[in-house]
C-alpha positions as CSV (number, residue, x, y, z in Angstrom):
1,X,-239.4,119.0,-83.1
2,X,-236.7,120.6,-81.0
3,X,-233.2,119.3,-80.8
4,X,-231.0,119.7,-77.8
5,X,-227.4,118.3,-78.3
6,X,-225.5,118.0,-75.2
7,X,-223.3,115.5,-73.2
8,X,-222.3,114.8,-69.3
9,X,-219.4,111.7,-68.4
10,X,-216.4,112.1,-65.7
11,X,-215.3,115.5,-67.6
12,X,-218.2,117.5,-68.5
13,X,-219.9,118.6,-65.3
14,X,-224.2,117.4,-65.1
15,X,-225.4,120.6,-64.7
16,X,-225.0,121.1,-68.7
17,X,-227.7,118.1,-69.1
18,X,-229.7,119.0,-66.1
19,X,-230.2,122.5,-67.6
20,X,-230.9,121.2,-70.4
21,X,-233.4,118.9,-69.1
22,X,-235.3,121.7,-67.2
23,X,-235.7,123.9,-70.6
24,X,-237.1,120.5,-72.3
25,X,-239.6,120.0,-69.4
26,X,-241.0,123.8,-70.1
27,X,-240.9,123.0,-74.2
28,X,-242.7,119.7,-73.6
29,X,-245.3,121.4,-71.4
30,X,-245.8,123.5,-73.7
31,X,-246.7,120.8,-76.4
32,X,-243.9,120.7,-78.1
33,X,-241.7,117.4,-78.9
34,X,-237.9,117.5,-78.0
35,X,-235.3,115.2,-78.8
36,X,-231.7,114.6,-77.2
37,X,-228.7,114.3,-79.2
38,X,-225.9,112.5,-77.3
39,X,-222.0,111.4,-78.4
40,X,-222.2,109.0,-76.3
41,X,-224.0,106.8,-73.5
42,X,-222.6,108.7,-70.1
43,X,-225.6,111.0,-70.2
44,X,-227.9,107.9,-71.1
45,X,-228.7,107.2,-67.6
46,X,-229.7,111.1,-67.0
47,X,-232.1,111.1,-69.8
48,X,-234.1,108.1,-69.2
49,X,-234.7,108.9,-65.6
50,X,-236.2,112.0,-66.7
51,X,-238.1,110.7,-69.5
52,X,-236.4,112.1,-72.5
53,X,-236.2,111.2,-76.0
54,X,-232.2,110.6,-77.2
55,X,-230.3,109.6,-80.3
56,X,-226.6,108.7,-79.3
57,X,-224.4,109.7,-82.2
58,X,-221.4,107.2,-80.8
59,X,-219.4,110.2,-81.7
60,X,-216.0,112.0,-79.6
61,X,-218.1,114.5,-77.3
62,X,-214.5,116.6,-77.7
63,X,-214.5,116.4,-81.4
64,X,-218.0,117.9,-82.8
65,X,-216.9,118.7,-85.8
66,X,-216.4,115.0,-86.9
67,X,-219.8,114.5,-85.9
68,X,-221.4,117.1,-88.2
69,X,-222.3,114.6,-91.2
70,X,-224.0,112.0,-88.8
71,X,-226.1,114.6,-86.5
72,X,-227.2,116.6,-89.6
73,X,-228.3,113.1,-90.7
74,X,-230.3,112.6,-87.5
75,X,-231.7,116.5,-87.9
76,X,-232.8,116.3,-90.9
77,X,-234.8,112.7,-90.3
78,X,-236.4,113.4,-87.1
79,X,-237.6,116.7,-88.6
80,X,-235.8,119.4,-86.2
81,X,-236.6,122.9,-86.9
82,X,-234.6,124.6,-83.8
83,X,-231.3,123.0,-82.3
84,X,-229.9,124.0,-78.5
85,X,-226.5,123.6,-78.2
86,X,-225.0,123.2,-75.0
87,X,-221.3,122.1,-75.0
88,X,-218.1,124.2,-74.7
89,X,-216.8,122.3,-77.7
90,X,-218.4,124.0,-80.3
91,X,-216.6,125.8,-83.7
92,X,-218.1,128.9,-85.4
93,X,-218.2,125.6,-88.4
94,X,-219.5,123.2,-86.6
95,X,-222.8,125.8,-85.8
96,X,-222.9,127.2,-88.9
97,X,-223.4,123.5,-91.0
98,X,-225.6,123.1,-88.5
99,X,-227.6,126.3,-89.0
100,X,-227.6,125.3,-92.8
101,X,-230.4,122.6,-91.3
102,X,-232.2,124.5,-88.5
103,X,-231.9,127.6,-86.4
104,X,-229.3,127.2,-83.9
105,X,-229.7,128.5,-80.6
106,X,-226.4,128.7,-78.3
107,X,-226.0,128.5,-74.8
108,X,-222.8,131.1,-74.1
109,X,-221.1,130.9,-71.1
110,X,-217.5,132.6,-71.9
111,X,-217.7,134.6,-75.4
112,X,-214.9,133.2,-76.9
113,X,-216.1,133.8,-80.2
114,X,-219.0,135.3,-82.2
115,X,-221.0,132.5,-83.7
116,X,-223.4,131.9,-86.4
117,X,-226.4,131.5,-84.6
118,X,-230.2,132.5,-84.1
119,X,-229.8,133.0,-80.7
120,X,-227.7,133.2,-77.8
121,X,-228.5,132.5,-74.4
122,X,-226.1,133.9,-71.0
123,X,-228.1,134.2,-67.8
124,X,-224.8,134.5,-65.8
125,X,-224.7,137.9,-64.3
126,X,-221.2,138.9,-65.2
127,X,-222.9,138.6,-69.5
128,X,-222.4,142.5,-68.9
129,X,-218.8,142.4,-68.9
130,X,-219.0,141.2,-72.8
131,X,-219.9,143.2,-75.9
132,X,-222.8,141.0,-76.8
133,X,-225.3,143.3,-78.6
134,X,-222.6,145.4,-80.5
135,X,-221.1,141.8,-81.5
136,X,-224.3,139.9,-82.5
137,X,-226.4,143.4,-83.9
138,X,-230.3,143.2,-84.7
139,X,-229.6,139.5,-86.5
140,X,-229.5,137.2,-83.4
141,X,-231.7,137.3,-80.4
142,X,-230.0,137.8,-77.2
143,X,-231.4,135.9,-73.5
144,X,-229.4,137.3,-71.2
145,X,-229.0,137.4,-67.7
146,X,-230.1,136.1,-64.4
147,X,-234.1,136.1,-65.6
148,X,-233.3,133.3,-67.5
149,X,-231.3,130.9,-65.2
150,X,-233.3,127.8,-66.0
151,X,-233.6,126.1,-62.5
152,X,-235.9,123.5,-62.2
153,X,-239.8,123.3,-61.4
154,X,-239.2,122.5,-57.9
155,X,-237.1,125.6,-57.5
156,X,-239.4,128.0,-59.1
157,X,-242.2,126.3,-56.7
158,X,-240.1,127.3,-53.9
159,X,-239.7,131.0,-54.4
160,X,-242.9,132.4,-53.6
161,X,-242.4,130.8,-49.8
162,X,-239.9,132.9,-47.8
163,X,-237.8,130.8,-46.0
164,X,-237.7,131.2,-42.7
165,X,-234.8,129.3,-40.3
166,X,-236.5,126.5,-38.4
167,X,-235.1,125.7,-35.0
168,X,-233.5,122.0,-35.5
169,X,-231.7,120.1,-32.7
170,X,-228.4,120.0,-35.3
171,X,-227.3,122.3,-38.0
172,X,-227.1,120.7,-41.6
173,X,-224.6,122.0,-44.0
174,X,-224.9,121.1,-48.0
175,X,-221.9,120.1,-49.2
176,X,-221.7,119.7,-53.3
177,X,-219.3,119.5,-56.0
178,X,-221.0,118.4,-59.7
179,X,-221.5,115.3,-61.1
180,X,-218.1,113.9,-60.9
181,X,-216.4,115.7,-58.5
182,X,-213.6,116.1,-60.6
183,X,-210.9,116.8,-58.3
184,X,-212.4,115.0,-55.4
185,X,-213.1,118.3,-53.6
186,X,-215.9,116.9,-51.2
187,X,-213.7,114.4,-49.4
188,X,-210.7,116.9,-49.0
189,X,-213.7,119.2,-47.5
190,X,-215.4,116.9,-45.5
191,X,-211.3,115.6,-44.1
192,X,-210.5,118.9,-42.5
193,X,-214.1,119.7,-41.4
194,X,-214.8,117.3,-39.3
195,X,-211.7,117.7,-37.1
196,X,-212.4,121.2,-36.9
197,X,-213.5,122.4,-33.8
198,X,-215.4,125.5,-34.6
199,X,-217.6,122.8,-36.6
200,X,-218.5,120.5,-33.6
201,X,-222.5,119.0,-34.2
202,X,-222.6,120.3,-37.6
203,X,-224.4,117.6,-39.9
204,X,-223.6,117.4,-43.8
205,X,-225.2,116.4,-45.8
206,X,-223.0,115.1,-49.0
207,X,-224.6,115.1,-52.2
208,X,-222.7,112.4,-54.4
209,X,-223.0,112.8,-57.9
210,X,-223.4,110.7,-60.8
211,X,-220.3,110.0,-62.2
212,X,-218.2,110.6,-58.6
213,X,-215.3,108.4,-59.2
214,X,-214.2,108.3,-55.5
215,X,-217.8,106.7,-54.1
216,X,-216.2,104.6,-52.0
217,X,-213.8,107.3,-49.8
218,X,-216.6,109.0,-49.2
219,X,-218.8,105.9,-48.0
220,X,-215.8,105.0,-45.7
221,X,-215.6,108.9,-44.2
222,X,-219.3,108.4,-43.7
223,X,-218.9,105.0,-41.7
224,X,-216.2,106.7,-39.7
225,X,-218.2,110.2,-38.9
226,X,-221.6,109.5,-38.0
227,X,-222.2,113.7,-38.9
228,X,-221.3,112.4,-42.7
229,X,-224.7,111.9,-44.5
230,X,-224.6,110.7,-48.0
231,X,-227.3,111.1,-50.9
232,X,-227.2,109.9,-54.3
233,X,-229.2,110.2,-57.2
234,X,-231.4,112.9,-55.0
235,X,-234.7,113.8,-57.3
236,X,-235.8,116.8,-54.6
237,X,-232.6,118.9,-54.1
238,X,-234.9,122.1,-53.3
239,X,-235.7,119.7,-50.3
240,X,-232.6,119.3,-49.1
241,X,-232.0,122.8,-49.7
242,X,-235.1,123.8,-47.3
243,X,-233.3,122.0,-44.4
244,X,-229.9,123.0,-44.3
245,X,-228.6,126.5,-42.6
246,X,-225.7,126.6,-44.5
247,X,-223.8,125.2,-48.1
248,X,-220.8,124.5,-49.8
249,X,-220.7,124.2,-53.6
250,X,-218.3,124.3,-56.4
251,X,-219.6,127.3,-59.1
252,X,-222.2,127.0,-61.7
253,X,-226.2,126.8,-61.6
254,X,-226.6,125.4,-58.4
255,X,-225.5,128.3,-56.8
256,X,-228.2,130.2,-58.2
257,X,-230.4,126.7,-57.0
258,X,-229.4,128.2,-53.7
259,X,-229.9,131.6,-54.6
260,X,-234.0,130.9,-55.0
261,X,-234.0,128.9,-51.5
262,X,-231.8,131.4,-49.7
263,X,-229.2,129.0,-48.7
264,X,-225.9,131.3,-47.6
265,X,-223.2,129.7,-49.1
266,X,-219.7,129.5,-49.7
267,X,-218.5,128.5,-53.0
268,X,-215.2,127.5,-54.9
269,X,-213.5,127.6,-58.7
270,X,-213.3,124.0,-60.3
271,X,-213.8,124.9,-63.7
272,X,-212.5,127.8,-66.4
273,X,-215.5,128.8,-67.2
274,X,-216.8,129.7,-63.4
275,X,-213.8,132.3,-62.9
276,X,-216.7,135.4,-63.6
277,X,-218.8,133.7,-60.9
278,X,-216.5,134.2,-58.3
279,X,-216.6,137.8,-59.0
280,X,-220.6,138.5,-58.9
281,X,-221.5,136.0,-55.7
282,X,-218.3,137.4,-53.8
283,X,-219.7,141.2,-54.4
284,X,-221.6,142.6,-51.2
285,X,-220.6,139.2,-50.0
286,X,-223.9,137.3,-51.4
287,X,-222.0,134.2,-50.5
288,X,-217.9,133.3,-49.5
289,X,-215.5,132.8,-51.9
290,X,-213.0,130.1,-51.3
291,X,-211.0,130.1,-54.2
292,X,-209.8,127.9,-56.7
293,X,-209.4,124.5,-55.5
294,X,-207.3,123.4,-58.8
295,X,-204.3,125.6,-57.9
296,X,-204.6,126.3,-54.2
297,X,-206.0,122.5,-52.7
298,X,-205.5,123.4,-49.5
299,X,-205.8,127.4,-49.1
300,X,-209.0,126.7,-50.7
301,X,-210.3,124.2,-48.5
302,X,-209.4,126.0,-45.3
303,X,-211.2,128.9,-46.2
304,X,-214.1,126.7,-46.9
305,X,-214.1,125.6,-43.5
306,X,-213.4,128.7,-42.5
307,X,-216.5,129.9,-43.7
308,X,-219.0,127.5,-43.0
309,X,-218.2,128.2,-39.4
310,X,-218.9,132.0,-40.0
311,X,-222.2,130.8,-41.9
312,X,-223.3,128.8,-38.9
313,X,-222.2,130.4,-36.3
314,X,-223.4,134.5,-37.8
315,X,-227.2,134.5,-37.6
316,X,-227.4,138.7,-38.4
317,X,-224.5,137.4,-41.3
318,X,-227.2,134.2,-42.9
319,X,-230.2,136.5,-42.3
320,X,-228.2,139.5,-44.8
321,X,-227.7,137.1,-47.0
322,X,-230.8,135.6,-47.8
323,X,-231.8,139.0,-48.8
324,X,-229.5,139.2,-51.1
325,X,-229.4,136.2,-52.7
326,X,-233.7,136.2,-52.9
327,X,-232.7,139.3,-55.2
328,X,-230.9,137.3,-57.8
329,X,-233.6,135.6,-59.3
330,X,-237.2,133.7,-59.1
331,X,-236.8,131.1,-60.7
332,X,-238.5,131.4,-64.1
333,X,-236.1,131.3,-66.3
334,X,-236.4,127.7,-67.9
335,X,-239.9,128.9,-68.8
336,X,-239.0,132.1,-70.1
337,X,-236.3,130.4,-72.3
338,X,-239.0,128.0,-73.5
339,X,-241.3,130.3,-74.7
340,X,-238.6,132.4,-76.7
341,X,-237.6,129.2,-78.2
342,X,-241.1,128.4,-79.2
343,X,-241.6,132.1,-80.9
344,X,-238.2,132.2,-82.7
């Protein structure tokens, strides 16, 4: 049995689950059993679409270390000899209880800290810029880098076809922004866009996540602008992907989602832990940085709009760009994860 403790609500962004999710898939396929450890019953809803096994703790998904006495209970029962941990919450304590159970694997997105784990696991480009291997030594295994971003099956299906740019009566642009949207980015974008003229017959298409607290703006701005198209609970992003010229996304792994369908983007800061992205996408321009929409609302958005009219109006600019991002990785890295999981 493999654990996997995580957690998604109105704070945490989905992508933590979803990742999570995606590794699980590659263990289960590979015969082994995984079980979710939850705080509480936000990410519920995630996990029984896909099929997974959960225990919710009813614990504070900000206050792990409280919850060390009831999940090393739940450990210890169900049998768990590994343990992912994917939650920016985490003590060098809270792991090392934990570790006192099972080997602890740690997905590291910031190095804050050096923890007592088996292994660590950054496939963000920018894991160069921290001292990883002189901090951890010969003790804990290190996954890092973009080989092991752990996009789902559908992406990884998608790589081997190059994508070529189909001729369709309107442009589509992706427009996305996490789980819950937290500061209600997509309707500030989709405000100014569609009264832009450089933007005229452009069709987006709005992916509205699962905890978006502001559902109903962004059904009326679809009732107003027929060019507003709204999708919730979408199962086939890499299908959506396929179709659209051009994207807009807030930082994390569905910029390298777009990466494998060689989607040119441009992308914006929502979140602390996305500041390094900014610098690796920006450089040679694989896609447009916007800035941080936290500090500079409106700056931020303009350049957004700014630059999906350079995305859809450059073809030499999206055709540069695809190269690039086809470079940053294939896919495979949920299944490379799994099998060093499996061996560890």
């Amino acid at each position: 049995m493999i654990g996997i403790r995580v957690d998604a609500n109105e704070v945490i962004a989905t992508g933590h689950v979803m990742r999570s999710i995606t590794i699980a898939r590659q263990l289960i396929k590979r015969g082994e059993e995984v079980r979710f450890f939850i705080a509480d019953e936000f990410a519920a809803s995630l996990l029984d679409l896909a099929g997974m096994d959960k225990i919710c703790l009813h614990t504070k998904w900000d206050r792990l270390e409280e919850e060390i006495e009831v999940l090393s209970g739940e450990l210890e029962r169900a049998g768990c000899t590994k343990l992912l941990v994917d939650s920016y919450q985490v003590t060098e304590h809270y792991l090392g209880e934990l570790r006192k159970i099972c080997k602890v694997i740690y997905i590291d997105d910031m190095f804050e800290a050096v923890y007592p784990v088996d292994m660590i696991i950054n496939y963000n480009a920018y894991h160069e810029r921290f001292p990883y291997k002189e901090a951890y030594g010969m003790d804990t295994k290190l996954l890092l880098g973009t080989a092991y971003v752990p996009l789902r099956e559908e992406f990884f299906l998608s790589t081997d076809k190059e994508r070529e740019e189909t001729e369709m009566e309107k442009q589509h642009v992706l427009i996305s922004s996490g789980g819950g949207d937290v500061y209600n980015a997509i309707s500030g974008i989709l405000a100014e866009a569609v009264n832009r003229k450089g933007l005229t017959g452009l069709v987006f298409d709005v992916v509205v996540g699962s905890f978006h607290k502001n559902v109903d703006e962004l059904e009326a701005l679809a009732e107003e602008y027929h060019q507003i198209v709204l999708h919730k609970n979408v199962n086939h992003m890499a299908e959506l992907m396929s179709r659209c010229s051009a994207a807009v996304s807030a930082a994390g792994t569905v910029l390298f989602e777009l990466c494998a369908m060689q989607v040119p983007t441009v992308f914006f800061v929502c979140a602390d832990n996305q500041k390094y992205d900014s610098e690796f996408f920006e450089k040679e321009e694989r896609m447009l940085f916007a800035g941080d929409i936290r500090f500079q609302r409106m700056q931020c958005i303009e350049r957004i709009c700014a630059g999906i009219e350079r995305l859809t109006h450059e073809k030499v600019l999206r055709e540069e760009m695809k190269i690039k991002l086809h470079r940053v990785t294939d896919g495979n890295g949920a299944s490379l994860i799994a099998e060093e999981l499996i061996s560890l």
